[in-house]
Every structure is written in C-alpha cells, then in structure tokens.
C-alpha positions in Angstrom: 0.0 0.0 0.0 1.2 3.3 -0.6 1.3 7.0 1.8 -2.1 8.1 2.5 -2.2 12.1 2.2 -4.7 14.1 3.4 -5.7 17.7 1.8 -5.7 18.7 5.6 -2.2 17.9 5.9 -1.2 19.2 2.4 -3.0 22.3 3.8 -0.8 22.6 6.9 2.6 21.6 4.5 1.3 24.4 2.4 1.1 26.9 5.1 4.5 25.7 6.9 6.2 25.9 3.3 4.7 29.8 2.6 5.9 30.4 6.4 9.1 29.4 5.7 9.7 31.0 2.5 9.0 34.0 3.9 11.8 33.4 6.3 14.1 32.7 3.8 13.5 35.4 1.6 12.6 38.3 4.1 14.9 37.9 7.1 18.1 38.0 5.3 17.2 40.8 3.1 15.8 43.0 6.1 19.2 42.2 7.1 21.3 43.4 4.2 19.1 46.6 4.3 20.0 47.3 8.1 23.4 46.4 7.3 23.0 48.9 4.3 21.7 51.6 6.3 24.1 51.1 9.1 27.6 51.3 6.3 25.6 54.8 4.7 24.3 56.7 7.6 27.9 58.0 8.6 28.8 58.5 5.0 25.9 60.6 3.6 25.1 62.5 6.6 22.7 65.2 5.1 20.5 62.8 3.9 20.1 60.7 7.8 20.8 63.8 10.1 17.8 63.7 12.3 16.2 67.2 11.8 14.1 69.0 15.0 11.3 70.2 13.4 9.1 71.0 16.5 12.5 72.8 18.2 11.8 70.3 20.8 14.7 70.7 23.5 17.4 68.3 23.2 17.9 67.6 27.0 14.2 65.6 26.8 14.2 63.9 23.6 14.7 60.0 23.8 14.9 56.9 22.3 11.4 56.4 22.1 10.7 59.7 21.4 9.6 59.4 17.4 6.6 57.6 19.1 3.7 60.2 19.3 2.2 59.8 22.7 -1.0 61.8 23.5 0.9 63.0 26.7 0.9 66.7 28.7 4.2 67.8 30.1 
C-alpha cells in the first residue's frame, strides 16, 4: 500500500512551506538593508541627520521619542 495524504495535511505543509519561504527570503534581506543603512548613515550625513522640526529641546528627547504619545508635560 502506498502513503495516504490528506488535503488537511497538504493544507498545513502548504502553510509551513509559505511560512518558511518567507523566512528565507525576508529575514536575510531586512538584514542586508540594516546592514545597508548602518555602512551609509555615517557617510551621507545630510541625507540621515535627524532634523528637529518641533524645536523640541534636546535635554528631553529620547529613544522612544519618534513615538507620538497623547501626553501633557
């Protein structure tokens, strides 16, 4: 007798294959483009400078702080 195969388990190889493909593909070229980013940044400096268009005062900005929060001083 031969393998019995299920469209339920063709399903789920379907889905694990498009996961994984995705993987493949994606992760390595977010990579190279952080890796891209990272090598031109120092380089091309006009281009990357942060620019303070709300004169917001130095001393308070953080790391978070290109996250709008609905918050009073």
């Amino acid at each position: 007798m031969g393998m019995h195969v299920t469209t339920e388990q063709v399903t789920m190889q379907a889905a694990a294959n498009v996961l994984l493909t995705s993987v493949a593909v994606y992760f390595p070229l977010f990579l190279v483009l952080i890796l891209l980013y990272e090598t031109l940044r120092p380089r091309v400096p006009h281009v990357y400078a942060p620019e303070n268009h709300a004169d917001f005062p130095e001393s308070k900005q953080q790391f978070s702080g290109m996250v709008a929060l609905p918050v009073a001083y």
